[in-house]
C-alpha positions in Angstrom: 68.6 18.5 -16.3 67.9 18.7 -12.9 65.7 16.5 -10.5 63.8 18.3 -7.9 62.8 16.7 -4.3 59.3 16.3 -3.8 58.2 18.8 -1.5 54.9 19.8 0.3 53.5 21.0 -3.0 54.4 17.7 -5.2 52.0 16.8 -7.2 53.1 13.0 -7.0 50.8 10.5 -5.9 50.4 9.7 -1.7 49.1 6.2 -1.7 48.8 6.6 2.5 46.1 9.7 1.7 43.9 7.1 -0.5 44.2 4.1 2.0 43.4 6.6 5.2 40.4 8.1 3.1 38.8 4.2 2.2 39.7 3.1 5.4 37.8 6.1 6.9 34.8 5.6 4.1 34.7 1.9 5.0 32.2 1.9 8.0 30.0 4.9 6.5 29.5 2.2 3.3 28.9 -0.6 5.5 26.3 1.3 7.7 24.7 2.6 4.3 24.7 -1.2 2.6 23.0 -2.2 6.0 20.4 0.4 6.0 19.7 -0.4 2.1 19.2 -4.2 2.7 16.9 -3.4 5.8 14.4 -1.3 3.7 14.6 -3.5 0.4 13.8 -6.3 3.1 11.2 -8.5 0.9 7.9 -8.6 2.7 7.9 -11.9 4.0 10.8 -10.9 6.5 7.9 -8.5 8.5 5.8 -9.6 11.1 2.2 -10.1 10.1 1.0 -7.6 12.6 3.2 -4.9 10.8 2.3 -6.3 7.4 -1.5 -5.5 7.7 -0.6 -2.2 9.8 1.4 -1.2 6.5 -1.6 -2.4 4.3 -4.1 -0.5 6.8 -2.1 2.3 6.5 -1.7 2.9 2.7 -5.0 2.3 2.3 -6.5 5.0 4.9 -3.9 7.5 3.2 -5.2 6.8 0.0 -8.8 7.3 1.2 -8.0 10.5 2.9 -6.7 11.8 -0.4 -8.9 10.5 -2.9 -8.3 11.0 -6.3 -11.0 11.7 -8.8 -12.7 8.7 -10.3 -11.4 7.5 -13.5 -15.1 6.0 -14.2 -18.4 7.3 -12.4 -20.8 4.5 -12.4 -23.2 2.6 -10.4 -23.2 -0.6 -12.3 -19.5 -2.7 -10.9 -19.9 -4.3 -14.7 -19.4 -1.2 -15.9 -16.3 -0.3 -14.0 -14.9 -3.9 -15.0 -15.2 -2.9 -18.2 -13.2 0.7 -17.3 -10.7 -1.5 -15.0 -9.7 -4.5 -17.7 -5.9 -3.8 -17.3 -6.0 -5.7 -13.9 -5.2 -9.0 -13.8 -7.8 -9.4 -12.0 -11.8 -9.3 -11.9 -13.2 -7.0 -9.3 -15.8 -8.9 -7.3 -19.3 -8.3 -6.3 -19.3 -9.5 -2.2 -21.9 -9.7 0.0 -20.0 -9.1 3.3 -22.2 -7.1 5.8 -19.7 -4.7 6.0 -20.9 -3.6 2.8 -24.5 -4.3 2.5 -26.4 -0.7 2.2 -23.7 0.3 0.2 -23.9 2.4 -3.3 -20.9 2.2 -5.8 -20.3 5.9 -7.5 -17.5 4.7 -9.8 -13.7 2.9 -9.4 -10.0 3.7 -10.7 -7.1 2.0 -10.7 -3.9 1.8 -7.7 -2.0 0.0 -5.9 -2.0 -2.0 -2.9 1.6 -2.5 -1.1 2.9 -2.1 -5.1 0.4 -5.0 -6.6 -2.1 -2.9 -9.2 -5.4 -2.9 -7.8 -9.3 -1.3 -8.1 -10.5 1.1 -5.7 -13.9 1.7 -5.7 -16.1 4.6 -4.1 -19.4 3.6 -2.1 -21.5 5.3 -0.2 -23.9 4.4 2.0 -28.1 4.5 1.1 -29.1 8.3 1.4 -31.7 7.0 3.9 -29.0 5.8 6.3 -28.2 9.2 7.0 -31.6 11.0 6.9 -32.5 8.8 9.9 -30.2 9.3 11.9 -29.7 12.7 11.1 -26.1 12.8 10.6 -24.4 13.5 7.1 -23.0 10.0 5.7 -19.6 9.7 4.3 -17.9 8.0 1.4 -16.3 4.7 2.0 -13.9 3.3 0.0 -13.0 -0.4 -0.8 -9.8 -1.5 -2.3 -9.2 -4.8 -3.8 -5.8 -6.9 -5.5 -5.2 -10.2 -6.4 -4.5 -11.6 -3.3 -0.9 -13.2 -2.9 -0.1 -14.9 0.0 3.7 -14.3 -0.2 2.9 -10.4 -0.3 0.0 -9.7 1.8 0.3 -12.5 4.6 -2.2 -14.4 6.0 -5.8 -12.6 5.8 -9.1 -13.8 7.1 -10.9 -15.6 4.0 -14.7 -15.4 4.0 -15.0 -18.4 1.9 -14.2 -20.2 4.8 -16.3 -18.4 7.1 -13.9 -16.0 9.0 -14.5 -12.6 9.9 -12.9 -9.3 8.6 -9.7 -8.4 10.8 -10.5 -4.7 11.8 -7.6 -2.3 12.1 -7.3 1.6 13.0 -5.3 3.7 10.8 -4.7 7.5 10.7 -7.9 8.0 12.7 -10.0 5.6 10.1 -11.4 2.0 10.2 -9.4 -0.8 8.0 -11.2 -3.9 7.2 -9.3 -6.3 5.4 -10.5 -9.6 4.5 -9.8 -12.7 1.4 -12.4 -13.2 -1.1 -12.5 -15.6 -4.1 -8.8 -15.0 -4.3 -8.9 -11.2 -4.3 -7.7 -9.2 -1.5 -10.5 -6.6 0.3 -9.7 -3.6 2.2 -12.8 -1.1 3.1 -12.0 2.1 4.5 -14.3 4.0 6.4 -14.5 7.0 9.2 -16.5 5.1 12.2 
């Protein structure tokens, strides 16, 4: 029996070829870790301006492609009853933003991942035939409001005002209420 040389075509294993290939892959798999830590970031590593620009954002998206109502009704006890897998109740406010204001039914989403209600309004028929002009449907989101996830928001218990926000064209209001976060979307 003879033993052969290895040659160019051995078959035999070339440790140098699998150290120069991980030493090449090294940085490409650092620069991807990196990149998957900054967008898991949790949300209390973002500034609280680009916190509620995200918030503003998902919401006026989700208003511009509103889905069909899961429950059409004017009564908000009846869409409670629709929306009971919320760990939440949705609330009845009197902010002025939404005085004048006619619910036409709810469904359930999300707000920056945390399930919420979002509920269609629209604004007294009379609104519009006085001024001539054809009103819109608004749309008011609310969560559970966590502190941790949303940020700081105004709270109108304590008297403070709506912080108003322009997203993709539309108005963001977002406000804290009885513990439940607000966000009304509307084309001003």
């Amino acid at each position: 029996m003879t033993a052969t040389a290895p040659g160019p075509a051995s078959t035999q294993h070339q440790p140098w070829r699998n150290r120069r290939w991980a030493l090449a892959a090294l940085p490409l798999g650092l620069v991807l870790i990196a990149g998957l830590w900054w967008w898991q970031a949790p949300p209390g590593e973002l500034s609280e301006a680009s916190r509620l620009a995200q918030i503003a954002d998902e919401v006026a998206g989700q208003h511009l492609y509103l889905k069909p109502l899961e429950v059409e009704a004017a009564d908000l006890d009846q869409v409670r009853r629709y929306l009971s897998q919320l760990d939440f109740r949705p609330l009845a406010s009197d902010a002025p933003a939404l005085a004048d204001l006619n619910l036409q039914g709810g469904r359930y989403c999300s707000i920056q991942g945390v399930p919420a209600a979002q509920l269609r309004l629209r604004p007294d028929a009379s609104q519009g035939e006085a001024s001539g002009e054809d009103v819109g449907v608004q749309t008011l989101y609310q969560a559970r409001y966590d502190p941790e996830h949303h940020g700081p928001l105004p709270d109108r218990d304590r008297g403070e005002a709506p912080v108003r926000l322009r997203a993709r064209g539309l108005t963001v209001l977002l406000w804290v209420e009885a513990g439940v976060v607000f966000a009304l979307v509307r084309d001003d």
